[in-house]
C-alpha positions as CSV (number, residue, x, y, z in Angstrom):
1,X,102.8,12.5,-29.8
2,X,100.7,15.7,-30.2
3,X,97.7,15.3,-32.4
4,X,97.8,18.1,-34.4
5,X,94.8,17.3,-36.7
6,X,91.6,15.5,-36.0
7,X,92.1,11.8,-37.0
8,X,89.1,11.6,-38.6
9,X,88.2,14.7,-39.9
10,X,91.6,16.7,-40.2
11,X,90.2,19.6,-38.7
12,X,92.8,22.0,-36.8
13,X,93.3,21.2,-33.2
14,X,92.4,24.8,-31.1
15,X,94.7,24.6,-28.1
16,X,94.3,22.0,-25.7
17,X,90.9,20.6,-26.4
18,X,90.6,17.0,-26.1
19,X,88.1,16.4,-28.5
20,X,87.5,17.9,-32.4
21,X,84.5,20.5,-32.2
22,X,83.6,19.2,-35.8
23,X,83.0,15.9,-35.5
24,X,83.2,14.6,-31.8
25,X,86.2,12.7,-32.1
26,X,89.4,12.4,-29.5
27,X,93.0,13.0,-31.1
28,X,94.6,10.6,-29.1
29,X,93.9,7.4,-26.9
30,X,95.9,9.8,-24.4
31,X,93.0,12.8,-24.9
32,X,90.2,10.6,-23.6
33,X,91.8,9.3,-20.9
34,X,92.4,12.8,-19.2
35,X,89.1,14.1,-20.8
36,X,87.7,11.1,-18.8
37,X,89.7,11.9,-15.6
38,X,88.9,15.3,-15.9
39,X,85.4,14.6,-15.9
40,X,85.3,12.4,-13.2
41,X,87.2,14.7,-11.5
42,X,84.8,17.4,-11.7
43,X,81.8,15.2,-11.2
44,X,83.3,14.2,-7.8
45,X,84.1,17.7,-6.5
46,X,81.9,20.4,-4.6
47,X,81.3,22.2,-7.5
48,X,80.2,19.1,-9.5
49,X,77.9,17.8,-6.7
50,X,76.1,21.0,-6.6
51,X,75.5,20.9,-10.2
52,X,74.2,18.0,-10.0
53,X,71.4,19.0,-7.3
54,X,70.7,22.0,-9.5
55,X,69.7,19.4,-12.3
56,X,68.1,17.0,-10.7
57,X,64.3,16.9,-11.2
58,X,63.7,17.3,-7.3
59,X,66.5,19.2,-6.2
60,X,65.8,18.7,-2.3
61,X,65.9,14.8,-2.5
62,X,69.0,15.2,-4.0
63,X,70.1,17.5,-1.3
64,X,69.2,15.1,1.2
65,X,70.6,12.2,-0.7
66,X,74.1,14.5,-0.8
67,X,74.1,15.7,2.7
68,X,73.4,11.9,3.8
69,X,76.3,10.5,1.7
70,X,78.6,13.2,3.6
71,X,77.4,12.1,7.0
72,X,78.1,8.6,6.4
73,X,80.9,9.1,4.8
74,X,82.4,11.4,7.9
75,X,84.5,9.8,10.4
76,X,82.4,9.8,14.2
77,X,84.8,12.5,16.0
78,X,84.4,15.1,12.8
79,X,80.8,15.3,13.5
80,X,81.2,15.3,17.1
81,X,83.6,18.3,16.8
82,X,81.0,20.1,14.5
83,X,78.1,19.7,16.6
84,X,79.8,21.1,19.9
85,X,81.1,24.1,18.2
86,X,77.4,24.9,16.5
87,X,76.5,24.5,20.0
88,X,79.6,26.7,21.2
89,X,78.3,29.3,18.7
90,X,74.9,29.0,19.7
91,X,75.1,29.0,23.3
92,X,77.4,32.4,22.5
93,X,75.0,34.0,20.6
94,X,72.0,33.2,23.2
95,X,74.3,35.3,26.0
96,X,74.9,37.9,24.2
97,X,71.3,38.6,23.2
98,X,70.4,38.5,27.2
């Protein structure tokens, strides 16, 4: 069922907003699950992590803390295969420039 009106206010629904503007309330049980899922969904992603450095109080802790969660979190050979192509790149580089 699409909630056309706020449950608890009977404001308008505008679009496809899960929550009413007026008073803060969902339409539908359905509306806060995917409001939840969406949010989760953007917390987890790039653009959500970075975000969250940008608001932390010391951004380069939380930098650290992200870029340690990804190493651990990387399977042995990925970061293997990165390191000898930053060394393929910088081993090019350095012959070119003599």
């Amino acid at each position: 069922m699409n909630m056309t009106k706020c449950p608890q206010c009977g404001n308008q629904r505008n679009g496809e907003e899960y929550k009413c503007p007026k008073c803060d309330c969902y339409y539908s049980e359905l509306d806060e699950i995917l409001a939840t899922e969406k949010a989760e969904l953007e917390k987890r992603s790039i653009k959500g992590r970075l975000n969250a450095i940008r608001a932390a109080d010391d951004s380069m802790a939380a930098f650290k803390k992200e870029c340690l969660r990804v190493k651990e979190n990387t399977p042995k050979i990925a970061l293997f295969s990165l390191a000898l192509i930053v060394m393929f790149i910088f081993t090019m580089t350095l012959s070119v420039m003599l």
